[in-house]
C-alpha positions as CSV (number, residue, x, y, z in Angstrom):
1,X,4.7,-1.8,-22.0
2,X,3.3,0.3,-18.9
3,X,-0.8,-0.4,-18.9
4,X,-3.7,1.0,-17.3
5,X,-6.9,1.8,-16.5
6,X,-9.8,4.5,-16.7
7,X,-13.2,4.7,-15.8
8,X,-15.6,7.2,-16.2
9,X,-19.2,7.4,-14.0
10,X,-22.2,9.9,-13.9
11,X,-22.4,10.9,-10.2
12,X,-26.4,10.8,-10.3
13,X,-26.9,6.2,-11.1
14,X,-23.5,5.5,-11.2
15,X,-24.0,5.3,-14.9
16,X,-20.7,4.0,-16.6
17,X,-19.9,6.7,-19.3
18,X,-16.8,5.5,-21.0
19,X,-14.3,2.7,-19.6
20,X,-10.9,1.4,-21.0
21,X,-9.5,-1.9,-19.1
22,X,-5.7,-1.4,-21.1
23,X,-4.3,-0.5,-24.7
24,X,-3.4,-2.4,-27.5
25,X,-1.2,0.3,-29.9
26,X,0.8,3.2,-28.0
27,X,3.1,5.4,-30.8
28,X,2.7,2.6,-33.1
29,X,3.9,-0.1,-31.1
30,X,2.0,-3.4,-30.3
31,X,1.6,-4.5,-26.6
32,X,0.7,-7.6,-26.1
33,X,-3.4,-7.0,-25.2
34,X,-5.7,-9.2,-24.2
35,X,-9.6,-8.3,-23.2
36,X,-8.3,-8.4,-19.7
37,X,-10.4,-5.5,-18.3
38,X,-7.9,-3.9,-15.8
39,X,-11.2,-1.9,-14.5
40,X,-13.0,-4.5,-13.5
41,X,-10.9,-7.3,-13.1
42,X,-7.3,-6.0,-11.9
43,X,-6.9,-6.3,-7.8
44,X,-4.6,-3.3,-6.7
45,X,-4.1,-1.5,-4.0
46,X,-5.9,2.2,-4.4
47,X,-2.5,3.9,-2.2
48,X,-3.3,6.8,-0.6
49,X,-6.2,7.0,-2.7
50,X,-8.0,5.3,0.3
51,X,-7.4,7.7,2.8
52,X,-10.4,9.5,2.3
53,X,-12.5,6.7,3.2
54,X,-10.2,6.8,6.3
55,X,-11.2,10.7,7.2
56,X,-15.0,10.3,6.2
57,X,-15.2,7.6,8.8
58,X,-13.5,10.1,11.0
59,X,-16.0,12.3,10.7
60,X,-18.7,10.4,10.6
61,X,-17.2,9.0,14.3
62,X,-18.0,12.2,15.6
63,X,-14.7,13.3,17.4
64,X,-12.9,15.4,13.9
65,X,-13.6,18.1,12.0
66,X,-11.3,19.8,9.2
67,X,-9.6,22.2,11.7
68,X,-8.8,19.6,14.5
69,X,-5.0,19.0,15.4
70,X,-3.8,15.8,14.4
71,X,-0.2,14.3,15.7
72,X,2.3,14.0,12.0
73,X,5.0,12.4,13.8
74,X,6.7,9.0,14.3
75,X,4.2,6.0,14.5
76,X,4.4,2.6,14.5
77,X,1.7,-0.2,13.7
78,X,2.3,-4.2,14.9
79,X,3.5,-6.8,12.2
80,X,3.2,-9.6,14.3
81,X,4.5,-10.9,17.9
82,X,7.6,-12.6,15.8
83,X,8.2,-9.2,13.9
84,X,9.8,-6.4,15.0
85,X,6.8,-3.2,14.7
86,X,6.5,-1.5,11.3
87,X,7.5,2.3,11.8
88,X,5.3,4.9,9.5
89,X,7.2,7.0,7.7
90,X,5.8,10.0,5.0
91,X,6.3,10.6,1.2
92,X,8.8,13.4,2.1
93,X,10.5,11.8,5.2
94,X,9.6,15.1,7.0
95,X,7.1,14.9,10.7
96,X,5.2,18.4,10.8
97,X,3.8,17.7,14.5
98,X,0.4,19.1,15.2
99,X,-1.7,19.7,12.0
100,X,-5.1,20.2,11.2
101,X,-6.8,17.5,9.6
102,X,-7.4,19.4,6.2
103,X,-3.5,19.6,5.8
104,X,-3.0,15.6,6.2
105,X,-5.3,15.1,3.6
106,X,-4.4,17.5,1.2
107,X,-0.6,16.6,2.1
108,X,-1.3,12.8,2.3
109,X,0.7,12.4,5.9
110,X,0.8,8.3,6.2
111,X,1.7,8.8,9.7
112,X,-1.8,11.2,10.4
113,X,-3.6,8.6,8.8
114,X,-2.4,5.4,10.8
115,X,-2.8,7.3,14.4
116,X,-6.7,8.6,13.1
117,X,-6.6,4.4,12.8
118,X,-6.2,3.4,16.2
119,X,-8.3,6.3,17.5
120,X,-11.4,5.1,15.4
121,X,-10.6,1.5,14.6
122,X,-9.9,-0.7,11.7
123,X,-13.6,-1.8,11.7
124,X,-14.8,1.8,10.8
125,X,-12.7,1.9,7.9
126,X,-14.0,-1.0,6.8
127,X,-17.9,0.0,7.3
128,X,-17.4,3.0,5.8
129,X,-15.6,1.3,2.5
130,X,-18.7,-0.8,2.6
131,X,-21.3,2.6,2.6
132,X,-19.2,3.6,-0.6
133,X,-19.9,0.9,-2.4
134,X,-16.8,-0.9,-1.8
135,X,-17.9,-4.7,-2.4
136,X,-14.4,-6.6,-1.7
137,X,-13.4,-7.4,1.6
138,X,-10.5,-5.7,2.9
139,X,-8.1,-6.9,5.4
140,X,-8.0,-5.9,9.2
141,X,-4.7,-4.2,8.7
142,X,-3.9,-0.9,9.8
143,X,-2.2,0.3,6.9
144,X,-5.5,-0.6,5.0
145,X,-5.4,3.0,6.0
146,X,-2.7,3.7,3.6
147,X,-4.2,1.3,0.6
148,X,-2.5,-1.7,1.7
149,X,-5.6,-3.8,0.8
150,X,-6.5,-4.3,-2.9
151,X,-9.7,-3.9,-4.6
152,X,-10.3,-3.2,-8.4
153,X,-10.2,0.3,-9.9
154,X,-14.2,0.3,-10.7
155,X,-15.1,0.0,-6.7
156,X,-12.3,2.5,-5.8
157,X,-14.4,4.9,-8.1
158,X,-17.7,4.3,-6.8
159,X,-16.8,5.0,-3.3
160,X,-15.5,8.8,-5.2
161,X,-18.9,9.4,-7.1
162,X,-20.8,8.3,-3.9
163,X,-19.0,10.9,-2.1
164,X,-19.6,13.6,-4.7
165,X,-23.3,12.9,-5.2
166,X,-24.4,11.5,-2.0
167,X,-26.0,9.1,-3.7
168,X,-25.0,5.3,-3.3
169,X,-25.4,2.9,-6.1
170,X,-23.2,0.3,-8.1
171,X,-22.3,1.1,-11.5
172,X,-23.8,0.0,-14.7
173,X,-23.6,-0.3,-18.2
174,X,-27.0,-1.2,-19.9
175,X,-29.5,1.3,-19.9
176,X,-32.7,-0.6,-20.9
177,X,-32.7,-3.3,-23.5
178,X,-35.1,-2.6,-26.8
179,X,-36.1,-5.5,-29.1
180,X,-36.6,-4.8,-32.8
181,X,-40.3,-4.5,-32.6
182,X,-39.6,-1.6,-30.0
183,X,-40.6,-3.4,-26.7
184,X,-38.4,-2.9,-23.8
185,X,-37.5,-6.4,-22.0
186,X,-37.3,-6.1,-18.6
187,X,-34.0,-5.0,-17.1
188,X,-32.9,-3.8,-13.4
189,X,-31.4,-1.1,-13.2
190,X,-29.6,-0.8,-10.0
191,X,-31.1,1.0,-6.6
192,X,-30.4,4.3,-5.6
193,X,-30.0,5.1,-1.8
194,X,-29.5,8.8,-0.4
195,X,-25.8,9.0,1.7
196,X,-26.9,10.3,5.3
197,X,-26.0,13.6,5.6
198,X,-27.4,14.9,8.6
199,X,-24.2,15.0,10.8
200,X,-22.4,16.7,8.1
201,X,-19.0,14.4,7.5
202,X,-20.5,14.1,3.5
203,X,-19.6,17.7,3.5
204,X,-16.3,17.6,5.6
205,X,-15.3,15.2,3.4
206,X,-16.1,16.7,0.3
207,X,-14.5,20.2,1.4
208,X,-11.4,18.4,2.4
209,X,-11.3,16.8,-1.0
210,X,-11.6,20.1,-2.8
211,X,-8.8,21.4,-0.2
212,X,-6.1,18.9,-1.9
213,X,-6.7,20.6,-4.7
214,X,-6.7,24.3,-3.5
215,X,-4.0,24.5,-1.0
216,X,-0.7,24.5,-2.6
217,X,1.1,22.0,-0.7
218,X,-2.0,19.5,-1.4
219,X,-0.9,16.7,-4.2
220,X,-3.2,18.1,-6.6
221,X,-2.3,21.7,-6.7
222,X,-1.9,21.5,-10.3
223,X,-5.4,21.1,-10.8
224,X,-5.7,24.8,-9.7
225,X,-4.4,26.7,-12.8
226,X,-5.9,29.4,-15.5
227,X,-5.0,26.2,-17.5
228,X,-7.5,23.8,-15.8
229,X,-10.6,26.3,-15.6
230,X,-12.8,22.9,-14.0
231,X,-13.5,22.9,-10.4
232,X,-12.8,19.9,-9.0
233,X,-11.9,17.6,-6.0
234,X,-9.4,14.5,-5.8
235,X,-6.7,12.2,-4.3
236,X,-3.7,10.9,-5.9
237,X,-2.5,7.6,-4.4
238,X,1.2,5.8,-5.3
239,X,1.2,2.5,-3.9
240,X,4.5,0.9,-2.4
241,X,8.1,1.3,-4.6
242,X,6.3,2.9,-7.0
243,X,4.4,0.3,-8.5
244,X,1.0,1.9,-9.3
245,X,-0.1,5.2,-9.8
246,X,-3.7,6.5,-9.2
247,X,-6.1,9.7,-9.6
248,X,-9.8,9.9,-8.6
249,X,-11.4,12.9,-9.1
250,X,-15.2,14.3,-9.1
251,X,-16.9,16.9,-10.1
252,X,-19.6,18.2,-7.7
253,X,-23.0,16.9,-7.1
254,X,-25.7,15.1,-8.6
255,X,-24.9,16.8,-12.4
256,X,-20.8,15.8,-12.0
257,X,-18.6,13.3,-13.4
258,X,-16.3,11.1,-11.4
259,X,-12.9,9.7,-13.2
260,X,-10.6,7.5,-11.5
261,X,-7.4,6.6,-13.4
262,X,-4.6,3.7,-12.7
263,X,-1.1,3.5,-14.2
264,X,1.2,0.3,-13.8
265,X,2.3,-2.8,-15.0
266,X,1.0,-5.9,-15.4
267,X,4.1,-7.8,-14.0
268,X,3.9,-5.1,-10.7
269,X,7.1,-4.3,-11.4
270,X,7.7,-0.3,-10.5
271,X,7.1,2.7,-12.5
272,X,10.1,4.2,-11.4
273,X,11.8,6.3,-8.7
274,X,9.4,9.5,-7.7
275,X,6.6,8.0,-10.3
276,X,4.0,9.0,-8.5
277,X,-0.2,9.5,-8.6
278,X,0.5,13.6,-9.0
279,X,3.1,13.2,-11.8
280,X,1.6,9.9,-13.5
281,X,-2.1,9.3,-12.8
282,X,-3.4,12.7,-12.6
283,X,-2.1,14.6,-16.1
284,X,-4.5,11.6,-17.7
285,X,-7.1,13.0,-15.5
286,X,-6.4,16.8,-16.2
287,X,-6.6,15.8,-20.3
288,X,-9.9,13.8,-20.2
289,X,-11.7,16.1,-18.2
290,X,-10.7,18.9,-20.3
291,X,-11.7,17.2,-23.0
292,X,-15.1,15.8,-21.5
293,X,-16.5,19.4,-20.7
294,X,-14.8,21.3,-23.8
295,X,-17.2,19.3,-25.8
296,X,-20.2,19.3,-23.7
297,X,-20.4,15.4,-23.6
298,X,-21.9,15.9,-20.5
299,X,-22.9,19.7,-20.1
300,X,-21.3,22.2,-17.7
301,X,-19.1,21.6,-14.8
302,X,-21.0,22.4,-11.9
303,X,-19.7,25.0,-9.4
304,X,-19.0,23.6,-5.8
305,X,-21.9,25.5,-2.7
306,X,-20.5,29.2,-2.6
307,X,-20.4,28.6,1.2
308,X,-17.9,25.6,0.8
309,X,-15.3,27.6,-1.2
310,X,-15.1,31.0,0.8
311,X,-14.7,28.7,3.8
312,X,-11.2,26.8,2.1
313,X,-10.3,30.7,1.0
314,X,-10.9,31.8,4.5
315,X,-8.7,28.6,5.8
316,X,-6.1,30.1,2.9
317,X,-5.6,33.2,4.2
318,X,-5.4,32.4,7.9
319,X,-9.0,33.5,9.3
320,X,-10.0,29.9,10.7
321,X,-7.8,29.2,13.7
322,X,-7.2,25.3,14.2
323,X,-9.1,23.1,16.8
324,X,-8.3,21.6,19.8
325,X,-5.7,18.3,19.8
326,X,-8.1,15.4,19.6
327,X,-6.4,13.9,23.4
328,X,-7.2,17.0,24.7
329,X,-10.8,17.5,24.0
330,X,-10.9,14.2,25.0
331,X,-9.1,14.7,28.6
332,X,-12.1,17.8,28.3
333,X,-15.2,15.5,28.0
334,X,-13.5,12.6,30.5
335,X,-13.2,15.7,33.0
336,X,-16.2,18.1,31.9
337,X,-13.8,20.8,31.8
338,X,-14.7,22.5,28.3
């Protein structure tokens, strides 16, 4: 029987709301369940749902924005000097050429994502998974860009709730601890530590994220329906042949949730043919938060800065003209031609 996970934190401590590591009964069938916490203790690869770790490290490297031209086209990354390179290829076997950057996120380009690799670096990736909250090591691979490197579900969501809130911090359970006779024992409750925001990728990256949402051809359009009256921001991620399907989504700020879900089986076998985060992960994601804020568990979904939404709208409806090709501005600071 098809498992999976969910987890869900409070974007403020990292708080963990509600978790589920699997299911025992589905439609009255037994599974064969252990206490296995697939949350916790399940090593997967995230898919595409790394690659915004990929773009915030982007941005915080100085050279990107949202608007900048990126290459979609044919790319290749080493597999060794005995192997024969390993060419890129994309979801829908299409190259669009020059993009901006907010349309390879929202349209999850593999190829965009390997080439912002070699500009940046593998290590920057890594760093950046690290700032999240990201405590297992990944591997010096470049298609660590494109989730090739596993970690469990519970990191993957901290790295999302540190990106809605700004806030970093690992996740806990226990609150304080209270003894019968109504004395607290003494308990640590993990440290906060503000996200820099002063060169503004935080928000770049937080725009983008509410851009895969908003812009129809982004992978989690659906989200954006009279039926789904939550604003919110995402990523799916499918990982290879079909074998895992992922959503992790936030809502904004200090006073938002963040949910990250995992479908797949235990014995990695594949889902299925076109099984992917979008169609899998993400309706479980659409249900609980509907659920969540139709009951007020945790009061009102916030609204995301007024100034943040009007800009994706003005992108929409073709006000904000695309940047400058990355190699070009380059050629323009190596030259001082501007």
């Amino acid at each position: 029987m098809v498992q999976g996970s969910v987890v869900v934190l409070r974007n403020r401590d990292g708080s963990v709301l509600a978790e589920t590591g699997g299911r025992q009964v589905y439609q009255g069938r037994q599974t064969s369940y252990s206490d296995f916490n697939r949350v916790r203790r399940s090593m997967r690869q995230p898919g595409s749902a790394m690659k915004p770790i990929v773009y915030l490290a982007a941005f915080r490297h100085g050279d990107f924005t949202l608007e900048t031209l990126v290459p979609d086209e044919p790319i290749s990354v080493p597999m060794g000097s005995m192997t024969a390179p390993k060419w890129i290829s994309n979801y829908d076997g299409r190259f669009k050429g020059l993009i901006p950057v907010r349309e390879a996120l929202a349209e999850s380009r593999n190829a965009v994502a390997i080439w912002i690799v070699k500009q940046i670096g593998i290590d920057a990736v890594l760093r950046m998974s690290r700032d999240l909250g990201v405590q297992t090591p990944l591997q010096r691979y470049p298609t660590t860009a494109l989730g090739a490197s596993e970690m469990s579900l519970l990191e993957l969501a901290t790295a999302y709730r540190t990106i809605a809130s700004g806030v970093l911090t690992q996740p806990y359970v226990i609150r304080r601890i209270v003894r019968d006779s109504g004395d607290v024992v003494p308990h640590t409750i993990p440290a906060s530590q503000p996200v820099s925001r002063a060169d503004g990728a935080l928000a770049l990256i937080q725009e983008g994220l509410r851009g895969v949402v908003r812009i129809p051809t982004g992978t989690a359009h659906a989200l954006d329906s009279s039926a789904f009256p939550i604003a919110v921001m995402g990523k799916t991620g499918t990982t290879n042949e079909f074998r895992d399907a992922l959503f992790v989504g936030s809502t904004y700020g200090d006073e938002g949730i963040t949910v990250a879900v995992r479908i797949g089986f235990d014995d990695n076998r594949s889902l299925g043919a076109k099984e992917t985060g979008a169609r899998v992960a993400l309706p479980v994601f659409q249900e609980l938060m509907l659920r969540v804020y139709q009951e007020g568990l945790v009061g009102t979904a916030p609204a995301f800065p007024n100034q943040m939404e009007q800009h994706i709208t003005r992108y929409l409806q073709g006000e904000i003209p695309p940047a400058l090709p990355l190699d070009q501005v380059l050629v323009g600071f190596a030259t001082g031609v501007p």
